[in-house]
C-alpha positions in Angstrom: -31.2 18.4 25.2 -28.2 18.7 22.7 -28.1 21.3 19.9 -29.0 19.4 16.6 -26.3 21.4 14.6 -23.6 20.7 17.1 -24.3 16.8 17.4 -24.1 17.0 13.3 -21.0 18.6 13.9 -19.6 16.2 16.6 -20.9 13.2 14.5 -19.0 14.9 11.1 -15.7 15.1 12.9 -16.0 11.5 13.7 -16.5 10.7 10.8 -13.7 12.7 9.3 -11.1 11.2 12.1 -12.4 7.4 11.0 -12.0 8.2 7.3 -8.0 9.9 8.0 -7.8 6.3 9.8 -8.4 4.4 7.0 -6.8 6.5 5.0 -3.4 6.3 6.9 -3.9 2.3 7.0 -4.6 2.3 2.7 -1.7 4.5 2.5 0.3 1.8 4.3 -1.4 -1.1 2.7 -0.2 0.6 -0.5 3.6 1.0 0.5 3.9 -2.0 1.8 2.4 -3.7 -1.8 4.5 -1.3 -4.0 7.9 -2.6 -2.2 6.5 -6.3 -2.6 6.2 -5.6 -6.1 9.6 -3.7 -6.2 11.0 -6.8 -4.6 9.4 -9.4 -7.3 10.9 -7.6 -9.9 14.0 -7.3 -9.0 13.9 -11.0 -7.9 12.5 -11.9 -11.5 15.4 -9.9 -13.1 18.2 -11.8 -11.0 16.2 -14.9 -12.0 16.3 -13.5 -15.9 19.6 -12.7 -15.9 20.8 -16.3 -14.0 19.2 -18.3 -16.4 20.7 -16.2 -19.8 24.6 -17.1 -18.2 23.3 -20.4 -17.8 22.4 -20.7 -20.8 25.5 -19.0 -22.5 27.7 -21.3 -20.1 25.5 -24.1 -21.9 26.9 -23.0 -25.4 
């Protein structure tokens, strides 16, 4: 028969791997959004900026 404390142990460091797990994949999740958004708004400013010299061309 196991020791009580030890299993509670055992089961806590499980628990603790699975959570660093999902923390490593939010963690990626999150860099991979944040250069997604970088990317958008960078994109939008080209975009801005293409349609102003249109626009002065236009004039």
């Amino acid at each position: 028969m196991n020791d009580p404390l030890l299993d509670r142990a055992q089961l806590a460091i499980e628990e603790s791997q699975a959570l660093q797990k999902t923390k490593l994949a939010l963690q990626a999740e999150q860099l991979h959004r944040r250069e997604a958004l970088r990317l958008s708004v960078m994109e939008n400013a080209m975009y801005r900026t293409e349609i102003k010299a249109y626009r002065e061309d236009r004039d």
